[in-house]
FIBAFI-891706 format. One line per field, with one value per residue (C-alpha): x, y, z; residue number from 1. Coordinates in pm, 1 decimal, m for minus. Layout:
BEGIN
xx = [X	...]
yy = [Y	...]
zz = [Z	...]
seq = [NUM	...]
***
This chain:
BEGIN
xx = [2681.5	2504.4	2172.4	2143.4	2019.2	1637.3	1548.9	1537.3	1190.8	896.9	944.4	1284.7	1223.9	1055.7	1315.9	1557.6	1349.9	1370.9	1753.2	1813.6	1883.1	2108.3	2322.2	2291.7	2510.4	2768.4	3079.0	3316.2	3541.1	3260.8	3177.0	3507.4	3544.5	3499.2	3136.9	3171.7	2837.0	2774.5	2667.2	2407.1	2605.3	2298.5	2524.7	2548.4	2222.1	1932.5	1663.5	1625.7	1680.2	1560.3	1310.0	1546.0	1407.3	1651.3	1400.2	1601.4	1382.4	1012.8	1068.6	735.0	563.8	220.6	468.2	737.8	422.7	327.7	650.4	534.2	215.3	424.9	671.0	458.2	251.2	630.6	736.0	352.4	452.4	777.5	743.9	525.1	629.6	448.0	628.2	375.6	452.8	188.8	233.9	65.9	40.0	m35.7	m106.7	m169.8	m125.7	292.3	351.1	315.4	529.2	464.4	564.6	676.5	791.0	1086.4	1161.7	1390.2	1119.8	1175.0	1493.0	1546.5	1243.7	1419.6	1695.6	1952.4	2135.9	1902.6	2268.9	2429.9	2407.9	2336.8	2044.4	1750.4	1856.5	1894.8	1574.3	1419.4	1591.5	1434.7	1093.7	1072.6	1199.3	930.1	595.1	481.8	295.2	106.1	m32.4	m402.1	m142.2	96.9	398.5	581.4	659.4	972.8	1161.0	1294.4	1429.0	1436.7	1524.4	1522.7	1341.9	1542.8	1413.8	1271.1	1074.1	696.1	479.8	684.9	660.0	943.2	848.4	1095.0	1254.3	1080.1	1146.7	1017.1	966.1	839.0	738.8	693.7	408.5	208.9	115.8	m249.0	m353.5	m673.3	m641.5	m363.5	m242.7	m83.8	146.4	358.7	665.0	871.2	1024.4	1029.0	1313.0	1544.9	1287.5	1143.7	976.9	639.4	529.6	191.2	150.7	m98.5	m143.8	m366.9	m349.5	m467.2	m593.5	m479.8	m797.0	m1006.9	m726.5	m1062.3	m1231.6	m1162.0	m830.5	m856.5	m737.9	m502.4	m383.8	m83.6	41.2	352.9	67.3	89.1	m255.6	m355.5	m523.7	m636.5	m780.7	m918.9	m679.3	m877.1	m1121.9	m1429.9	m1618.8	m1375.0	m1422.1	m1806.3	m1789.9	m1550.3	m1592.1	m1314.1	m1397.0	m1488.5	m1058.5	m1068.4	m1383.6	m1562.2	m1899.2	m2175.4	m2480.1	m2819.3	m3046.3	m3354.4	m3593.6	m3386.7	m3490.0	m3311.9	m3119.3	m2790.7	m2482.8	m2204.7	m1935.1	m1661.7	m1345.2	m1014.9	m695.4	m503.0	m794.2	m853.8	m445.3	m488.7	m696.5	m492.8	m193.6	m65.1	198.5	306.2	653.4	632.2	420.3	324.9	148.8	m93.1	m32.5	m275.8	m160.1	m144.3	m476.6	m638.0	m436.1	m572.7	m965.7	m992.4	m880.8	m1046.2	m1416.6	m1313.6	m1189.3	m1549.1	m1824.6	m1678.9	m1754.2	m2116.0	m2416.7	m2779.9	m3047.4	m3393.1	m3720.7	m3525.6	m3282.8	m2924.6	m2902.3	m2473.3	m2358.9	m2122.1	m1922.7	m1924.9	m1781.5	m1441.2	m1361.2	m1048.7	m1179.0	m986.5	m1054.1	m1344.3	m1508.5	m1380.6	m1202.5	m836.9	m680.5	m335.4	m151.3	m303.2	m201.4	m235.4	m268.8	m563.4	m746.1	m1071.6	m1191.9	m1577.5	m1765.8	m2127.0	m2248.4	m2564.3	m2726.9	m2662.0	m3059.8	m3372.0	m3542.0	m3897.7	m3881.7	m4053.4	m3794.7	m3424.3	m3092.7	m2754.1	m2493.5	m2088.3	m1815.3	m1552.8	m1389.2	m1027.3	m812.6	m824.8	m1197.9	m1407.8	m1751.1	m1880.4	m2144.2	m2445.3	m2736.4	m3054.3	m3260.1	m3558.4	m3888.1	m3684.8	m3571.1	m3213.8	m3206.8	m2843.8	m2718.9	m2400.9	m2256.6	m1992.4	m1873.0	m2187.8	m2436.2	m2356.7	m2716.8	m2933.2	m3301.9	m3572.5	m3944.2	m4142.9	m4401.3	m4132.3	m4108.0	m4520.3]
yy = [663.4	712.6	585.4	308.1	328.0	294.2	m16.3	m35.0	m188.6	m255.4	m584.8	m537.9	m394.7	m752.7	m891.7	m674.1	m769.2	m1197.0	m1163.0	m935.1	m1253.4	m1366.2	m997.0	m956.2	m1303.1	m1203.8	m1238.7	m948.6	m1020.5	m1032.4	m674.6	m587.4	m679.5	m424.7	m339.1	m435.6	m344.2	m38.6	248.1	523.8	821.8	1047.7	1384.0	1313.3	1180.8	1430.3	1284.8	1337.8	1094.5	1223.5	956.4	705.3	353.0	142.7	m182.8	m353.2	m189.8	m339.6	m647.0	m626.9	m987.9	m910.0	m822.3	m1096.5	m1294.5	m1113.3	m1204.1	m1509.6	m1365.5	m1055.3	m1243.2	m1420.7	m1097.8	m968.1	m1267.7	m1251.6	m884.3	m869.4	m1218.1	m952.8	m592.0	m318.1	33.5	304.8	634.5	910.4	1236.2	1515.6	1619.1	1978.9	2016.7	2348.8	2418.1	2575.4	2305.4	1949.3	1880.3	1622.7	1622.5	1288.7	1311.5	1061.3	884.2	702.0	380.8	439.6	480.4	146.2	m32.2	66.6	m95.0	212.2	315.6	633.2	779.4	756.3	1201.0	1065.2	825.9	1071.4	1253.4	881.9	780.5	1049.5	961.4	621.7	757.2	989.7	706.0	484.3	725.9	742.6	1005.4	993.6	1156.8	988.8	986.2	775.1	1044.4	1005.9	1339.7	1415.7	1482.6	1822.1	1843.5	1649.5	1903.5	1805.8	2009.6	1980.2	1883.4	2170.6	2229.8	2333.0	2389.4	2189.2	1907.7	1797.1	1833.6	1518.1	1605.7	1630.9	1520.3	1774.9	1638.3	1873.8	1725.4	1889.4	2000.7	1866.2	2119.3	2013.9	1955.2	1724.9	1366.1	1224.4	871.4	740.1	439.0	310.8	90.2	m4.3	m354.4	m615.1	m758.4	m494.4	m372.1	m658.3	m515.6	m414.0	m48.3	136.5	483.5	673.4	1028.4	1352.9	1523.5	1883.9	2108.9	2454.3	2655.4	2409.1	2471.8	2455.6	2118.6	1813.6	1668.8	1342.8	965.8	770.5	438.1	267.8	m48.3	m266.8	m494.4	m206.5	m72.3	286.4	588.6	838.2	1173.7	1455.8	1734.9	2022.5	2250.7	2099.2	2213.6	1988.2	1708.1	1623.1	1299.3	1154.2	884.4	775.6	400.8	330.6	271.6	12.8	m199.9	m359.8	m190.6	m338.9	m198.1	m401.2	m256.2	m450.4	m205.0	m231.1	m508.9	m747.5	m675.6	m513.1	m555.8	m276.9	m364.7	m87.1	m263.1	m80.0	m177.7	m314.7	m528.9	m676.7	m778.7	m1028.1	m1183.6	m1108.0	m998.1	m632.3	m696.7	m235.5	m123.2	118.9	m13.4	300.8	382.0	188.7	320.7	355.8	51.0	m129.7	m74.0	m133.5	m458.5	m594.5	m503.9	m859.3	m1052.5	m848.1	m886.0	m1288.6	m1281.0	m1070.9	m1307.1	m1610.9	m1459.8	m1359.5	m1573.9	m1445.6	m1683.7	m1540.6	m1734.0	m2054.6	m2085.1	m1924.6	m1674.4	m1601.7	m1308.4	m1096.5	m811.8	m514.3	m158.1	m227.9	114.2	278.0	521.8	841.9	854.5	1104.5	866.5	1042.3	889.1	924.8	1046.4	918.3	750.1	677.6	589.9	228.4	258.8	497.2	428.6	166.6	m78.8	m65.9	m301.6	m389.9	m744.0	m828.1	m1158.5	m1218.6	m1216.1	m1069.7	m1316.4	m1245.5	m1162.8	m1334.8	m1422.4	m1319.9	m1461.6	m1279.9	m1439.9	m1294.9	m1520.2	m1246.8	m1314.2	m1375.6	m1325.8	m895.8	m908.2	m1053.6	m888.0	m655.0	m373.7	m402.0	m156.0	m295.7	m75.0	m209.5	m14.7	327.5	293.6	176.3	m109.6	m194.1	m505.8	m656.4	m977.0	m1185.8	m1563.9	m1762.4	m1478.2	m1398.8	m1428.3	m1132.5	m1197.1	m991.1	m1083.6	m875.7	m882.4	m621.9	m370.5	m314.6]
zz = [2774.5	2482.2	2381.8	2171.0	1807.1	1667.1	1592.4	1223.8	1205.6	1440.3	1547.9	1675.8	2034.7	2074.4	1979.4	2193.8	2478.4	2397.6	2362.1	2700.3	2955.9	2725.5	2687.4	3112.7	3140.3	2889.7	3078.1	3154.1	2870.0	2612.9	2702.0	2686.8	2316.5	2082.8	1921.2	1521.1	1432.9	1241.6	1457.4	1335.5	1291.3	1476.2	1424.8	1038.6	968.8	794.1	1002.1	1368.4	1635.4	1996.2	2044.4	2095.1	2299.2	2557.8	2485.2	2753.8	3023.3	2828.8	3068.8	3273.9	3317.8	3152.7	2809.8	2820.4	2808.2	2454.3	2307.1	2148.2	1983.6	1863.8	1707.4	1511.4	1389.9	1292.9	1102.4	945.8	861.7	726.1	476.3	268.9	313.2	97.9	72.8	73.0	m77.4	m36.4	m147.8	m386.8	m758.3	m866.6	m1195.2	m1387.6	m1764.8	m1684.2	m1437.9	m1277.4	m928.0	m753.8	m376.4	m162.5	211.6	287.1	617.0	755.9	698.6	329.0	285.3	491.7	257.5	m40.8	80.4	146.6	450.3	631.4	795.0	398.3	313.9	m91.7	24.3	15.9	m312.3	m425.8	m332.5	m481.5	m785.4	m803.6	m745.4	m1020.0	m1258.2	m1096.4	m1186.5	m1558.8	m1653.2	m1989.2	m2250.3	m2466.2	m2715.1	m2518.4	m2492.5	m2132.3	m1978.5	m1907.6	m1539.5	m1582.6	m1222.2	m892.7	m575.6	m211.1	50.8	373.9	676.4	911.2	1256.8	1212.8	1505.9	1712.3	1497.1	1224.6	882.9	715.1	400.6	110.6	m287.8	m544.4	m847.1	m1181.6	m1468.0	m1853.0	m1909.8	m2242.8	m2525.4	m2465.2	m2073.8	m2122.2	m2029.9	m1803.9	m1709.0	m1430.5	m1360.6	m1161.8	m1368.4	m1047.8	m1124.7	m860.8	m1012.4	m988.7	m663.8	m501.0	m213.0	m351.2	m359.3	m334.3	m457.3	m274.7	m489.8	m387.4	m743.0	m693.9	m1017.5	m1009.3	m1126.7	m838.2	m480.9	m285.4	m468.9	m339.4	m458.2	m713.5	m517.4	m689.6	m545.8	m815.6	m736.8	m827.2	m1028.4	m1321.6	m1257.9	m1442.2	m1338.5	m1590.9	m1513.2	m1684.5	m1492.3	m1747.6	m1631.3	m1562.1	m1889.5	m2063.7	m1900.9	m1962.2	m2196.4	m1961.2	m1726.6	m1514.3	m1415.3	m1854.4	m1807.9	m1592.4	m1667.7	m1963.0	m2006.6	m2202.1	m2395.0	m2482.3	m2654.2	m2646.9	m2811.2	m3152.9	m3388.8	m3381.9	m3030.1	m3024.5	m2796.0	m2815.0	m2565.9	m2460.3	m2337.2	m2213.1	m2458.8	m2107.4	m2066.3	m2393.2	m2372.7	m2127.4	m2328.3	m2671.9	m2579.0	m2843.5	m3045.1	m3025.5	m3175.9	m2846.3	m2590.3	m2451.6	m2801.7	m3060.4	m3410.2	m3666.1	m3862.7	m3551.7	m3444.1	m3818.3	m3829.4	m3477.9	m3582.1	m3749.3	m3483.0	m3208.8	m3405.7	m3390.7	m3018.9	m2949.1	m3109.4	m2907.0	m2576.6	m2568.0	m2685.2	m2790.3	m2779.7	m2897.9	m2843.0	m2758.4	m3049.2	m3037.3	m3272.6	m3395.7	m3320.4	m3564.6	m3463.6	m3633.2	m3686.6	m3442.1	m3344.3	m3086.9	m2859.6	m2686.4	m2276.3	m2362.8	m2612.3	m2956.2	m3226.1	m3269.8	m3580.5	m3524.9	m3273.6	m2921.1	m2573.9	m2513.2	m2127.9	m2196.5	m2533.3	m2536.1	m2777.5	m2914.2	m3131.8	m3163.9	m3184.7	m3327.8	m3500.2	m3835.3	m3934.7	m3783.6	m3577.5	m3418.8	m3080.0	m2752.7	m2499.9	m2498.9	m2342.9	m2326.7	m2158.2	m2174.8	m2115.2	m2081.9	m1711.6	m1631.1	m1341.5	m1465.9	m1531.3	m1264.7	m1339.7	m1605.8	m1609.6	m1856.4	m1913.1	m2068.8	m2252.8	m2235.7	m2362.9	m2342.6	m1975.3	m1870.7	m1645.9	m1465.5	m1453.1	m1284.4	m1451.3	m1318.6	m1321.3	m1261.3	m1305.7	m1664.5	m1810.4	m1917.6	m1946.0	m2079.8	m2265.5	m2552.0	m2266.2	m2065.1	m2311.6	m2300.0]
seq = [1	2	3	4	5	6	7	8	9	10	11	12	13	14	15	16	17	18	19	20	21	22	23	24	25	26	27	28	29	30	31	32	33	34	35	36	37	38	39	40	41	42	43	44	45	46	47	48	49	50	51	52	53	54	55	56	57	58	59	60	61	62	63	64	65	66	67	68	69	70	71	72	73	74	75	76	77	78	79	80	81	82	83	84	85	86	87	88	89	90	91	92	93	94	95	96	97	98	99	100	101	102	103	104	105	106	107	108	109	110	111	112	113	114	115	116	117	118	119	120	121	122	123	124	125	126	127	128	129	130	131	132	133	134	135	136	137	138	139	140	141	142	143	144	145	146	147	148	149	150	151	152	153	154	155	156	157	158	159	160	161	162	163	164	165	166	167	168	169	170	171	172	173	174	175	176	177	178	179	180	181	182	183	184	185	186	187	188	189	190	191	192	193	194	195	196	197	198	199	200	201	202	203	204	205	206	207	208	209	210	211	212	213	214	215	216	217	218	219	220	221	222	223	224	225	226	227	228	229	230	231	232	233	234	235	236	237	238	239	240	241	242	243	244	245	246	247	248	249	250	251	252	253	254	255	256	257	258	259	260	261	262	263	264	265	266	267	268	269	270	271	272	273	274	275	276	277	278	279	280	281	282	283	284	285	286	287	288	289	290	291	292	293	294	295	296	297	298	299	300	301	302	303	304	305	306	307	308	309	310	311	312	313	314	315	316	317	318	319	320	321	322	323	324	325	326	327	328	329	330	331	332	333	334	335	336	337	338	339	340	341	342	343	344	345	346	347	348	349	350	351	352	353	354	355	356	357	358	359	360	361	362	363	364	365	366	367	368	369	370	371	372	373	374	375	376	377	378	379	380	381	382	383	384	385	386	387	388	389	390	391	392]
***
């Protein structure tokens, strides 16, 4: 007699074990009907099945009593499922492949049949589609191949089959960005990357995290050797970072905000919104400045002082200006604010408003008398304080 199938998620040996009574008093005819359900065609399928579970025998006392909590946990579980995909990224200036194991659990997640022979080149399909790659100046590589690495035996274990995916290089390997563009309405179970990215000339380093999420999140990294990558700092993409400088006279306030961020705020209006063209980006300055001097206040010696913003400038990931077009998902907006007159100087107040749903607390470093001081400013604790006594 031959075993029966895998259950196709977690929760279903519990429920295996619930419905058991009721498949012992089927009467003789009802087993006698033919089976209608689709069987798993174990022969045909790439993946093995030897571990096979008869959850009719899980019928001890101490674990018909679990039932109840388990099922909840399950129906907790599956009202939200997440589809993890971890794999690895090696990058060198002839090639990018990145490397993604698929299991039976995916295939299933993603909503295809595990037994079906096209459903893991299929799958693999849909993944490469799924992760953008980016240049600073927005260009997408290309997919020049997808392969599948079969299944095989190593030390006794099974390696699952693999989906190779390589990538076109870019003419200039500095600076690259990472996304996931899954969408939940054609793919509604939501997906987490998980990516080891590996630099050739570095095998032995440490590789570089990236988590992606269906949310649209970025990662950029600076994949060049590591003499190349000295003015860049990875988390100036993701969060606003602010800049007081108290010793100047009057005060100064140069903010450094990601383009991504700034949208949900003021949302671009690109012709390609992968890419911010120099028109584009001259065109926005005015209404950037505008958006800038309503969100912070600077009150000196008890009298609030306007703030103008000036010099809007677009910044590349390592801080440089751009001379043409620029990646959206990776480029960063910089202005200074400062008052509009001198004003002597006794007690100061700064105090951002810039905090939405994307932005829920902002880095500041005070200069104050020639040392930086680090600040952390979120949703009621916005407020920057310093005296002309400090900076003695």
């Amino acid at each position: 007699m031959p075993s029966p199938p895998l259950p196709s998620s977690p929760c279903a040996p519990v429920l295996s074990v619930v419905n058991a009574p009721a498949r012992a008093r089927a009467s003789a005819q009802d087993r006698a009907r033919p089976n209608t359900q689709p069987r798993r065609r174990a022969l045909q399928s790439p993946f093995s099945r030897s571990n096979d579970v008869d959850a009719a025998h899980i019928t001890t006392p101490a674990r018909r009593a679990a039932i109840p909590i388990l099922l909840a946990l399950c129906s907790a579980a599956s009202a939200h499922p997440i589809l993890i995909n971890s794999g690895t990224l090696d990058i060198s200036p002839t090639a990018i492949t990145a490397r993604f194991p698929i299991t039976p659990h995916d295939l299933e997640h993603a909503g295809l049949n595990p037994d079906d022979p096209d459903a893991i080149a299929d799958f693999a399909e849909e993944l490469s589609g799924s992760l953008a790659i980016l240049t600073p100046l927005g260009e997408r590589l290309k997919v020049e191949s997808v392969n599948i690495e079969p299944a095989s035996a190593e030390h006794e274990a099974r390696k699952p089959p693999e989906a190779l995916i390589a990538y076109s290089p870019p003419q200039s390997l500095t600076f690259l960005t990472f996304q996931q563009r899954t969408s939940l309405d054609a793919h509604p179970i939501r997906r987490q990357w998980q990516l080891a990215v590996r630099r050739a000339e570095s095998r032995d380093a440490d590789p570089i995290n990236l988590r992606l999420t269906s949310d649209g999140n970025v990662e950029t990294i600076c994949p060049a050797p590591h003499d190349s990558c000295t003015h860049f700092d990875r988390e100036a993409l993701t969060s606003i970072r602010l800049f007081i400088n108290a010793d100047a006279s009057p005060p100064t306030i140069r903010a450094e905000i990601p383009a991504h961020l700034l949208a949900t705020w003021r949302p671009f209006d690109l012709h390609n919104p992968d890419v911010i063209a120099p028109d584009e980006s001259e065109g926005m300055s005015a209404s950037i400045a505008d958006w800038a001097e309503r969100q912070a206040t600077l009150t000196l010696d008890d009298q609030s002082s306007p703030l103008h913003a000036a010099r809007v400038e677009w910044l590349l990931p390592d801080g440089a200006n751009p001379t043409g077009p620029l990646g959206y998902w990776s480029a960063r907006v910089a202005f200074t604010l400062a008052p509009t007159a001198p004003t002597p100087l006794e007690r100061a107040e700064f105090t951002w408003r810039g905090f939405n749903s994307a932005v829920m607390n902002v880095s500041a470093t005070l200069t104050l008398g020639g040392a930086p001081i680090e600040h952390r400013m979120m949703p009621g604790s916005s407020v920057v304080q310093w005296s002309a006594v400090d900076t003695k």
